[in-house]
C-alpha positions in Angstrom: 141.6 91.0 97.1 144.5 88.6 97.7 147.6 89.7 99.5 149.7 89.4 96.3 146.7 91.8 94.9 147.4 94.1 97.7 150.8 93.8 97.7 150.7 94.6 94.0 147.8 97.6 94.6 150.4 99.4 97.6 153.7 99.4 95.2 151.9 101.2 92.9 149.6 103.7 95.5 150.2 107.2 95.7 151.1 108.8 98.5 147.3 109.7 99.3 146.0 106.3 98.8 148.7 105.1 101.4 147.7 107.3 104.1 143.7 106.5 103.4 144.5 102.1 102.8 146.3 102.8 106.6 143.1 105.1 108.2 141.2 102.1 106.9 143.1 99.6 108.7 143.7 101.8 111.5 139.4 102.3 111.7 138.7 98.5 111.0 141.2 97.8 114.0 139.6 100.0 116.2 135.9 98.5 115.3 137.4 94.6 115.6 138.2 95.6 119.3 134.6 97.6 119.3 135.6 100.9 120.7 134.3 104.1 119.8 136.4 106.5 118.3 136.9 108.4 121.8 137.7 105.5 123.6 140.2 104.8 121.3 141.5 108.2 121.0 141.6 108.2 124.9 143.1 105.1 125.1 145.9 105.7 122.5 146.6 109.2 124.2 145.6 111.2 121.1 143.2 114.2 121.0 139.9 113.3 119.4 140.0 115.6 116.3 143.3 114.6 115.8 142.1 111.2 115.8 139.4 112.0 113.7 141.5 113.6 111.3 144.1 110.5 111.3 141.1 107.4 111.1 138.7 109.9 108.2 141.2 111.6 106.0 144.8 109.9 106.7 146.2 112.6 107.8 148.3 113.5 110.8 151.8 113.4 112.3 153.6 110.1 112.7 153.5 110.4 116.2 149.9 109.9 115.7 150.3 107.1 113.7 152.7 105.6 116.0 150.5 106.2 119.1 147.7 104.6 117.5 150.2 102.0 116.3 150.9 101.0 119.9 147.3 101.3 121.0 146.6 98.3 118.7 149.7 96.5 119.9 151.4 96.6 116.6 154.6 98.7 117.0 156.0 95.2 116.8 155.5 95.3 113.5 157.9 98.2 112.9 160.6 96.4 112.1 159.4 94.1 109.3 159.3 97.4 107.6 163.3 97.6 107.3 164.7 94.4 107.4 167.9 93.9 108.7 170.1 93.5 106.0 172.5 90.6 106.0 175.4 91.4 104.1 176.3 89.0 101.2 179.3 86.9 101.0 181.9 88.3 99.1 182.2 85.6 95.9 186.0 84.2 95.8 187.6 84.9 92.1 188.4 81.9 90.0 192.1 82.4 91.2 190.9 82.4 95.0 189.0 79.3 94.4 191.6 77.5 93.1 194.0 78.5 95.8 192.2 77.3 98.4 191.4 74.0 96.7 195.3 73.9 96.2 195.9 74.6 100.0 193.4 72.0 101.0 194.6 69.7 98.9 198.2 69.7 100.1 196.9 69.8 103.5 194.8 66.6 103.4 198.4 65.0 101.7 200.4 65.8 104.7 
């Protein structure tokens, strides 16, 4: 699948395909740094069936998510989830842009 594909499949997941598309990444994580799940769970400070419960069946507390977040060193990550949002210029009015053309035109003539 190609990350538009993904990208496409997640706006449209339920709630419960959510929580098992992050287990997944959360399990295939743990595997790429080849530690078994109670290494992990020790590492990460979470209790093994709670672990269990987060990698198999997506479910847990956020603080579990989060802890297993930062055992994987992605917590960094957070914050492409709400991007800060720059506020937009306010557009000038038809009037306001001609005023200031007129003021920078009778400036440049003095």
């Amino acid at each position: 699948m190609t990350p538009e594909q993904e990208s496409q499949h997640l706006k449209q997941a339920s709630n419960e395909e959510l929580c098992a598309y992050l287990a997944a990444k959360i399990r295939r994580s743990r595997k790429l740094r080849k530690e078994s799940q109670v290494q992990f769970a020790a590492r990460a400070g979470i209790a093994l069936r709670t672990y269990k419960r987060l990698e198999t069946y997506g479910q847990g507390h956020l603080e579990t998510f989060l802890k297993a977040l930062s055992a994987l060193d992605r917590c960094h990550y957070l914050n492409l989830l709400f991007p800060f949002d720059q506020p937009k210029p306010r557009t000038l009015s038809l009037e306001e842009r001609l005023e200031a053309m007129r003021k920078r035109s009778s400036e440049s003539n003095n």
